[in-house]
C-alpha positions, -999 to 999 in steps of 0.1 A, spaced: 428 -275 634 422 -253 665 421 -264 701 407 -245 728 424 -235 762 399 -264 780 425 -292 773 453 -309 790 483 -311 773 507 -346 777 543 -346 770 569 -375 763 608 -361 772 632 -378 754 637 -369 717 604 -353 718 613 -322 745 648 -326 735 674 -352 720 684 -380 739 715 -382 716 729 -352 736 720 -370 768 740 -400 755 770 -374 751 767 -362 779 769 -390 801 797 -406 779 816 -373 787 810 -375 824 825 -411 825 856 -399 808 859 -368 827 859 -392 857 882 -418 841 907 -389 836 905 -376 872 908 -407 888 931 -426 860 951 -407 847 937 -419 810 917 -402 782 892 -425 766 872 -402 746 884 -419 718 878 -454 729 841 -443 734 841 -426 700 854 -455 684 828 -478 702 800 -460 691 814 -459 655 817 -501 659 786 -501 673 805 -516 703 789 -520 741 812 -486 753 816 -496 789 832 -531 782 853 -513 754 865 -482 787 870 -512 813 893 -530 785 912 -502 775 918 -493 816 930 -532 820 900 -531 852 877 -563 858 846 -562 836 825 -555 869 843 -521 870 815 -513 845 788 -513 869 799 -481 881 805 -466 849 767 -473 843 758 -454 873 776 -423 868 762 -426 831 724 -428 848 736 -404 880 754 -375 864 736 -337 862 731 -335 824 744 -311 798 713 -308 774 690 -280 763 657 -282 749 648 -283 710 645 -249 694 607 -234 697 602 -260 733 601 -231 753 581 -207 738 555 -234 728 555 -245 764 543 -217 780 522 -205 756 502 -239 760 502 -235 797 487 -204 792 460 -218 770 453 -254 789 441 -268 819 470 -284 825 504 -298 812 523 -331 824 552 -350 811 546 -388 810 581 -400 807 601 -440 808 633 -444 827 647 -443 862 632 -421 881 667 -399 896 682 -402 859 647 -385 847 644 -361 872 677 -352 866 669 -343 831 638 -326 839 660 -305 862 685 -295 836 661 -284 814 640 -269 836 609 -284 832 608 -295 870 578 -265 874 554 -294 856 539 -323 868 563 -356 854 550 -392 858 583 -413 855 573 -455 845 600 -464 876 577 -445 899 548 -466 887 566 -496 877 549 -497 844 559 -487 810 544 -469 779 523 -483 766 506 -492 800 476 -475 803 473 -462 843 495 -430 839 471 -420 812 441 -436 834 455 -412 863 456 -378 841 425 -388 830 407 -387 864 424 -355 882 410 -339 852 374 -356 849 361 -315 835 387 -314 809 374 -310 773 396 -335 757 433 -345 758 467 -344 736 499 -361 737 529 -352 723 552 -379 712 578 -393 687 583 -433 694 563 -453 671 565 -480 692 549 -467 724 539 -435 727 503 -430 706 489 -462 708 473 -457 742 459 -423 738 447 -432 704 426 -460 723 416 -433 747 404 -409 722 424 -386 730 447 -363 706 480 -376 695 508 -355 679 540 -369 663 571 -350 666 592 -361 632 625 -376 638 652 -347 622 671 -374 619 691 -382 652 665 -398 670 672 -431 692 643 -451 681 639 -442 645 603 -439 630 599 -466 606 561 -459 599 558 -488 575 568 -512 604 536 -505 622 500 -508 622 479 -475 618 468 -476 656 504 -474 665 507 -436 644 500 -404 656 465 -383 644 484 -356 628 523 -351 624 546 -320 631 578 -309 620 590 -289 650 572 -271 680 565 -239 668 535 -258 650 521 -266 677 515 -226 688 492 -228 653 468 -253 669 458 -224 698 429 -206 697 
């Protein structure tokens, strides 16, 4: 399959762009950086251990620290508010601006809060392209009017793709537009895992990938 230069290319971010795993570590590290500063305790094991019990990690800090449950509100927000340490998937970059080069256009359509996904887009420095964030639309994949809205400032546009991974939300909506729809397959260490045989065909992608350096094939 070729595609010309006369579409617009849509992105997801997390666990497609890069893995949200890291992101996870990240912010985990962050709280215990700051638990260490401010009391005088390392709970990197405590978190370690939570994750291994599949444990809820911010109850398991606030017990260890012998602090009121409510202390884990502000865990949460330096876990959401921190400056992340996460790098894009091998072959993002390349593929990224070769497609720019080759594309009317390239936007992320991302969930989350919109300061915590900025914040990622910053990191990785992706903050040059359009990103539609659901908190700034209060809506979520698979709501239709971010796709609705790339749709009409691009009303000359040949056609258009989205690149995704969760089964769940991502490629139903394009697929109902018509538009191109591109898994990326889970290596493994993906949050929401792809359970294909869980879901109706209209809930899959057109064509599957196994990393972004395929995706410089589909150029013309």
């Amino acid at each position: 399959m070729k595609i010309n230069n006369q579409y617009v290319w849509v992105f997801d971010l997390d666990d497609t762009l890069y893995s949200e795993l890291e992101y996870q570590k990240s912010g985990y590290k962050a709280i215990a950086d700051f638990v260490r500063n401010i009391y005088k305790q390392d709970v990197e094991q405590v978190i370690e251990v939570a994750i291994s019990n599949k444990q809820d990690v911010l109850n398991e800090i606030c017990n260890y620290l012998s602090v009121p449950l409510s202390v884990k509100d502000s865990f949460l927000w330096l876990y959401r508010l921190h400056f992340p340490q996460i790098r894009l998937y091998n072959g993002v970059l390349e593929a990224l601006s070769m497609i720019e080069s080759n594309s009317v256009a390239l936007s992320i359509i991302t969930d989350g809060r919109s300061v915590s996904q900025r914040l990622k887009v910053l990191a990785l420095g992706l903050d040059c392209y359009e990103v539609l964030i659901s908190e700034d639309w209060q809506e979520l994949k698979p709501q239709p009017e971010r796709f609705h809205y790339i749709q009409n400032k691009y009303p000359n546009a040949y056609g258009f793709i989205y690149v995704g991974d969760n089964l769940k939300k991502d490629f139903i909506t394009p697929n109902q537009l018509g538009w191109i729809t591109i898994g990326l397959k889970d290596a493994g260490n993906n949050i929401h895992k792809q359970k294909t045989e869980l879901v109706d065909a209209c809930y899959l992608p057109k064509i599957w990938i196994d990393s972004f350096t395929e995706l410089q094939e589909f150029l013309c």
